[in-house]
N, C-alpha and C positions, 0 to 999 in steps of 0.2 A: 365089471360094474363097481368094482371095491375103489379102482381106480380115477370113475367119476366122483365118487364120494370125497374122496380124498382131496381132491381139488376144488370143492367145493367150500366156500368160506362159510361160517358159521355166522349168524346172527351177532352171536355174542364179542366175536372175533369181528365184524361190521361194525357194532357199534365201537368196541376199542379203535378202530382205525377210525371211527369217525370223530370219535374225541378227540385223537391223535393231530387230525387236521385241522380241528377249529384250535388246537393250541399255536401249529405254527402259522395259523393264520391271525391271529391275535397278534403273537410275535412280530410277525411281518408287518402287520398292521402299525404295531407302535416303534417298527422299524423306521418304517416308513413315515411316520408323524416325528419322529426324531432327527432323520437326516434332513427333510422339510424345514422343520424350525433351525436347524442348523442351514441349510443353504441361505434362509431368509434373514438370519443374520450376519453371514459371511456378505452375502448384497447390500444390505445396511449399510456395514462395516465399510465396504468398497463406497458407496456416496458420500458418505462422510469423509472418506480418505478424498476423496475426488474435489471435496467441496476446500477441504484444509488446503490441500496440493491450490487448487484454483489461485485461493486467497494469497498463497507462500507466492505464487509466480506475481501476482499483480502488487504485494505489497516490493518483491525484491525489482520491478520493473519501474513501481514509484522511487525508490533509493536509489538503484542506478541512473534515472532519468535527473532526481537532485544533485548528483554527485559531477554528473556532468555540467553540470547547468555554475555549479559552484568554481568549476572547472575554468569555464567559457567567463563568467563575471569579471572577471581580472583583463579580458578584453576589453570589455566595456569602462572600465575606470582606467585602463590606458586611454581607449579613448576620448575619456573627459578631459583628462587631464592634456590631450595634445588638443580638445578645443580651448584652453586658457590659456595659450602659447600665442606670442606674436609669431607668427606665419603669414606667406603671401596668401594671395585671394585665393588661385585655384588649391593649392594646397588646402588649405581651410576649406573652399567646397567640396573637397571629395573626403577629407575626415567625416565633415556632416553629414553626408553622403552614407558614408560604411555608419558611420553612429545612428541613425534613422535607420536602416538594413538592420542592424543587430538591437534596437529596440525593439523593431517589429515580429524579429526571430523570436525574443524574447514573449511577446504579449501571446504568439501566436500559438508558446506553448505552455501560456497560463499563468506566466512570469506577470508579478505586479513590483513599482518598484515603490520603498517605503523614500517619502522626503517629507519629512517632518519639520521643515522649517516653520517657524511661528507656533507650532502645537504644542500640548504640555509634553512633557516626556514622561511615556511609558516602557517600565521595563519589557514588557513582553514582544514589545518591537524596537528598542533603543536600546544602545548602548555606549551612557557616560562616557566620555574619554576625559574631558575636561568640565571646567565649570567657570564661567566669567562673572564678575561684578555685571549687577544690575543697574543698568543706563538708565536716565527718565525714559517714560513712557512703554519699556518692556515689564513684562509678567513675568515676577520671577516664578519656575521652575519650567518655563516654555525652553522650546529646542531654538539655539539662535544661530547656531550654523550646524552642516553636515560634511564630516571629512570623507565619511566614507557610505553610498546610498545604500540601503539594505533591500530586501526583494521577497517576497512570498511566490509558494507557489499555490496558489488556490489558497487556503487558508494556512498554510504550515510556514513559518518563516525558514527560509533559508538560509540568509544572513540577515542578520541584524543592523542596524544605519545608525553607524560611529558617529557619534552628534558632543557638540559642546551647548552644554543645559544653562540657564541664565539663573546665578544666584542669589543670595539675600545680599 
């Protein structure tokens, strides 16, 4: 009988394990509210990265797409410049030809071209090369010719359109 006794937990020995348990449950508890706010921020952290990353790829896919586009332009004032060329008929039809095709390339992927002829000149799309004596009937600081077209793409200038400005 000594030996049922013996095994037998005591009240006061109960209540100590009971204390014992509400402490690591507490623990756990604020374990648990700890790795929580830490997962919820480490998720955060990953949207954010995700949203930065997004941005990083579409702004380096706008600058690649300019780079090219700046690339190909030197096409297109070659071919201007073999439309001012005395040439036979078909030859000339089929320049205008590829020069129409590579405008349309152009428009199609949001290329506008700047030709500032008769306008005033502005720096933020022009750029001076020369400057000519004012003739009757022109406005001086208008654009009176362009040696070189300039082009936007959407609103951002790509090149700028090499112009000679009409002065005082």
């Amino acid at each position: 009988m000594e030996e049922q006794q013996t095994k037998k937990p005591t009240v006061k020995a109960l209540l100590a394990e009971n204390e014992q348990l509400k402490k690591e449950i507490e623990t756990l508890k604020a374990e648990g509210a700890s790795t929580k706010e830490s997962w919820l921020r480490c998720a955060a952290d990953f949207e954010n990265f995700k949203k930065r990353n997004q941005d990083t790829r579409i702004n380096a896919y706008k600058e690649g797409k300019i780079d090219i586009i700046k690339k190909i332009l030197v096409v297109g004032d070659t071919l201007d410049r073999a439309l001012t060329m005395n040439l036979d008929e078909k030859t000339m039809e089929g320049i205008k030809l590829i020069a129409r095709q590579f405008s349309e390339m152009l428009e199609a992927e949001g290329v506008t071209e700047i030709n500032p002829v008769g306008e005033p000149f502005d720096p933020n799309f022009h750029e001076a090369i020369m400057q000519m004596p004012k003739a009757e009937g022109e406005t001086s600081g208008n654009v009176k010719q362009v040696f070189l077209k300039g082009y936007k793409l959407n609103d951002k200038v790509i090149r700028y359109a090499q112009v000679v400005v009409i002065g005082d």
